[in-house]
N, C-alpha and C positions, 0 to 999 in steps of 0.2 A: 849254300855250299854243300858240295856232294858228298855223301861218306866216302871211306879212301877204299873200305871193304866192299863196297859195292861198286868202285871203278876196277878193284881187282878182279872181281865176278865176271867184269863186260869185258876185262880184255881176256879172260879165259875162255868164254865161249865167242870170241871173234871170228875164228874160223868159222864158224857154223852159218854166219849171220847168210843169208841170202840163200841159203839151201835149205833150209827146214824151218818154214815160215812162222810153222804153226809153234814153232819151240818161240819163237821171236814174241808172239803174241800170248807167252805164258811169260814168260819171264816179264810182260809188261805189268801183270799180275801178283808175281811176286813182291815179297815186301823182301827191303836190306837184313841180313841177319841184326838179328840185337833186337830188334822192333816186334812188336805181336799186336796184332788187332786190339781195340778196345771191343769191352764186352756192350754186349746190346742194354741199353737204356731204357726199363722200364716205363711205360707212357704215363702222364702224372694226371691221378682221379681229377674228376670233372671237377669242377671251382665252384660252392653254390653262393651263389649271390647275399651280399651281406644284410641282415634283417634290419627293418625300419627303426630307428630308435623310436619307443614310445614317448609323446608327449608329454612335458613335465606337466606333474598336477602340485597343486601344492596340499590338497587333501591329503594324497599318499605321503607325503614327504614328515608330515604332522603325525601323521598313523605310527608311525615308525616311534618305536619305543626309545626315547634318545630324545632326555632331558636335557643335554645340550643347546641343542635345537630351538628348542624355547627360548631360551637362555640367550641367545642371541637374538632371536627375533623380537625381544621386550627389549635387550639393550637401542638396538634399531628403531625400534619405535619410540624411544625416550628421545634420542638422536633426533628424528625427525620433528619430531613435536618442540623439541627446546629451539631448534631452530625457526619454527615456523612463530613461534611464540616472540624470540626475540626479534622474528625482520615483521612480523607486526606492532611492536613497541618500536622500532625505529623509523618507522614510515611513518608512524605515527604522534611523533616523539616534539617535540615544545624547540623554539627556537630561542635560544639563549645567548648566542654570541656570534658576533662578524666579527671577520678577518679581511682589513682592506691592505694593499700592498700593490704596490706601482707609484702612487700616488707622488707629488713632490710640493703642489701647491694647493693643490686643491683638499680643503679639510676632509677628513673620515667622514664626520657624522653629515655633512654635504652630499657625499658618497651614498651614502646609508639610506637619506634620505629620497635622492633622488632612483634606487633599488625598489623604493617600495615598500623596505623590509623592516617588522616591525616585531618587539619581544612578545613572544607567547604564541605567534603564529607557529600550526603546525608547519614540520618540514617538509612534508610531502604537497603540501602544497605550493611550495617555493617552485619557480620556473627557470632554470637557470638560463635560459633562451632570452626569454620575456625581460629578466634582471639585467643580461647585456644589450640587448638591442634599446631600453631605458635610457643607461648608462650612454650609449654611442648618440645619443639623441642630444647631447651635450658636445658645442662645438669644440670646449676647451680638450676633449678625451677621443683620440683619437682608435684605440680600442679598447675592448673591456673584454673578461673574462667573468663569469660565474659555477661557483662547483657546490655542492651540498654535498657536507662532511657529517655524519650519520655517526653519533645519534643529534646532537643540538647547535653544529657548528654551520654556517656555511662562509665562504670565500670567496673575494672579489678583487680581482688582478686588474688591474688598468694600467695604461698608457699614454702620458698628455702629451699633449701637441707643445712644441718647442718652437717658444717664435723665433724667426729667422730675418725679417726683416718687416717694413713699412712702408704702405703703397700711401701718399699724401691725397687726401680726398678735400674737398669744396670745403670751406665755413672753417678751417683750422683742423681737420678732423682727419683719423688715418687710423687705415686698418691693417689691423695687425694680422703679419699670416706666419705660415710654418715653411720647412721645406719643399711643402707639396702646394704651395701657393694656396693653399686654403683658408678663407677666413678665419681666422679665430676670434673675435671681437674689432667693433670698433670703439677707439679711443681718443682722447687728446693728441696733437700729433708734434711730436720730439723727437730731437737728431742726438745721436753721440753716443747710444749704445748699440743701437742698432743701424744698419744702414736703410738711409730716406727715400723712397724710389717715388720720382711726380712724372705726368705727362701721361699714366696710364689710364688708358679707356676702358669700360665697361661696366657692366653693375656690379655692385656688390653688395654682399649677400652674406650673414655668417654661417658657417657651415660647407660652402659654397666655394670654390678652388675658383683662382681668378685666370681668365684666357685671355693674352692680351701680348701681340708680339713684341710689345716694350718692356715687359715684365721678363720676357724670355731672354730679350740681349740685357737685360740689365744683371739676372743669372750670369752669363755666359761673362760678360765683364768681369762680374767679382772675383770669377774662379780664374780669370785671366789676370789678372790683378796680384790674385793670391800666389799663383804659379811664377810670378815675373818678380814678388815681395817687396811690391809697394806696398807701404804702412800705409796706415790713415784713410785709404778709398772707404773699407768696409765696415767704417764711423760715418759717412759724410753724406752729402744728398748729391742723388743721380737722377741727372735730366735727362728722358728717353722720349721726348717730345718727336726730335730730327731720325727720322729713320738708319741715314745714314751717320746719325755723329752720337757720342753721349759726352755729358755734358757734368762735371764733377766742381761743385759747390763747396768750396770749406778747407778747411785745410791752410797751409804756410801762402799760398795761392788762392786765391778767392775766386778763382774760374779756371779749371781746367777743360779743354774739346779735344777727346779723343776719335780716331774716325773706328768704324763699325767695321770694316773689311779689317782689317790688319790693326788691331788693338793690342792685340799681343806681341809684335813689333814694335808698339809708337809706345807701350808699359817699357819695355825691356830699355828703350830709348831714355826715357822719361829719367827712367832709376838711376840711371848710369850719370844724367847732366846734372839732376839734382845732390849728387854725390859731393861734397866738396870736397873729398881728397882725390876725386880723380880731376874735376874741374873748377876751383873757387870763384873764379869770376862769370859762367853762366850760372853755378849754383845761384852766386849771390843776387844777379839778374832776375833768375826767374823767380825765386823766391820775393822780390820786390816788386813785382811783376803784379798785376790788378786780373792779367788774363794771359794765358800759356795756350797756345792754338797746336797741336799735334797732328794734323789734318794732314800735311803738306810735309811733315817731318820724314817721314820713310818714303823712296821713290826709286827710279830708278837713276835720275839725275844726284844721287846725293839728299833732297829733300831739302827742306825749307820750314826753321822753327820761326814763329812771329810772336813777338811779347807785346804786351802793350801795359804802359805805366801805368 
């Protein structure tokens, strides 16, 4: 914005403009009244470059009269030394107690034993690497931890394997696995806590997960079983012999065939007949029944259930 004094200026010499050029190109020169030049700005002395810091020495630092100084560099080395003192006495330190924890069946001193780890041995010679991979070499422990607590403790976390069911093997004999189909032992083989799986092929091995696509629908069944809440399947024994059908032993029924495609339709079917307040007279059929065929039950005609006495 323009000052108002210096539009009053330009309209007073208006007349002039175009006749005395050279006035036009002084007043470009002029400053508005009120305003005065600034004064000329002294040039600022040359800048000299800042000097090297010299080298700490710690001679000179010592020289220096200042008992302080001292004073703190003994507290520092007392510092340094108690420490170097006591992670030598810890490394080196007598092993006197384990700590086992995860465990549920398997005894401690089993545990302890199988670690390797025994009292008196130094700690720094414990491996806690060495002490879990030990430990995982047992089929029942699915994993292990090891820690060395300084000065005379060390620590052993593990994880057992949780059996899940039983695959029926030759001579009466059946092994027991987990969730991850893995061997965990074989044993005598018994229905009624766990669910009985027969017809599966392959070796087995403890340690060793079993591959076997009879094993996998026989999975796949329970948790279909489970979702539709029939009781009693995941007590009973399952025949995974027939690719297409499984095959349920035990129970009110002493054969049930359910088909492989659509098991979770001919479950939901099942549940519903065996109900006796929704239907008392096939309840009481099939339940009398020697063999319940579910094959033929779900279709697109309606289906077709068959008993046989």
């Amino acid at each position: 914005m323009r000052d108002y004094k210096a539009r009053r200026v330009t309209k007073r010499r208006r007349p002039l403009k175009g006749r005395l050029p050279f006035l036009k190109r002084r007043k470009s020169q002029e400053l508005p009244k009120g305003f005065r030049p600034l004064a000329k700005l002294d040039p600022l002395p040359p800048s000299t470059p800042p000097r090297p810091d010299s080298p700490f020495q710690l001679g000179q630092w010592f020289q220096a009269a200042r008992p302080a100084r001292w004073a703190y560099a003994g507290i520092l080395a007392l510092v340094i030394a108690g420490m170097a003192i006591q992670g030598w006495q810890a490394w080196h330190g007598t092993l006197d107690r384990v700590r086992v924890s995860g465990n549920t069946t398997l005894p401690s001193k089993l545990i302890v034993d199988t670690a390797g780890l025994t009292a008196g041995m130094r700690l720094g010679d414990v491996d806690p690497f060495s002490v879990a991979i030990r430990l995982r070499q047992d089929t029942r422990v699915e994993s292990a931890d090891a820690r060395r607590i300084y000065p005379h403790t060390v620590w052993i976390d593990v994880k057992e394997r949780i059996p899940d069911a039983r695959v029926l093997l030759a001579e009466g004999k059946a092994a027991l696995i987990d969730r991850h189909d893995v061997v965990i032992r074989i044993e005598q083989a018994r229905a009624g806590d766990l669910p009985l799986i027969r017809g599966v092929k392959g070796p087995v091995q403890p340690g060793v997960p079993l591959m076997d696509p009879g094993l996998t629908r026989a999975r796949i069944f329970l948790t279909e079983a489970k979702d539709a809440g029939v009781a009693g399947i995941d007590h009973a024994i399952l025949d995974v012999s027939d690719p297409d059908s499984i095959t349920v032993l035990g129970g009110k029924t002493s054969r049930l065939i359910f088909p492989v495609e659509t098991a979770d339709a001919a479950l939901a079917l099942y549940r519903r007949l065996a109900d006796p307040s929704v239907a008392p007279a096939v309840a009481q059929a099939m339940n009398g029944a020697s063999q319940v065929d579910l094959r033929f039950a779900v279709g697109s005609d309606g289906g077709r259930l068959f008993l046989k006495p």
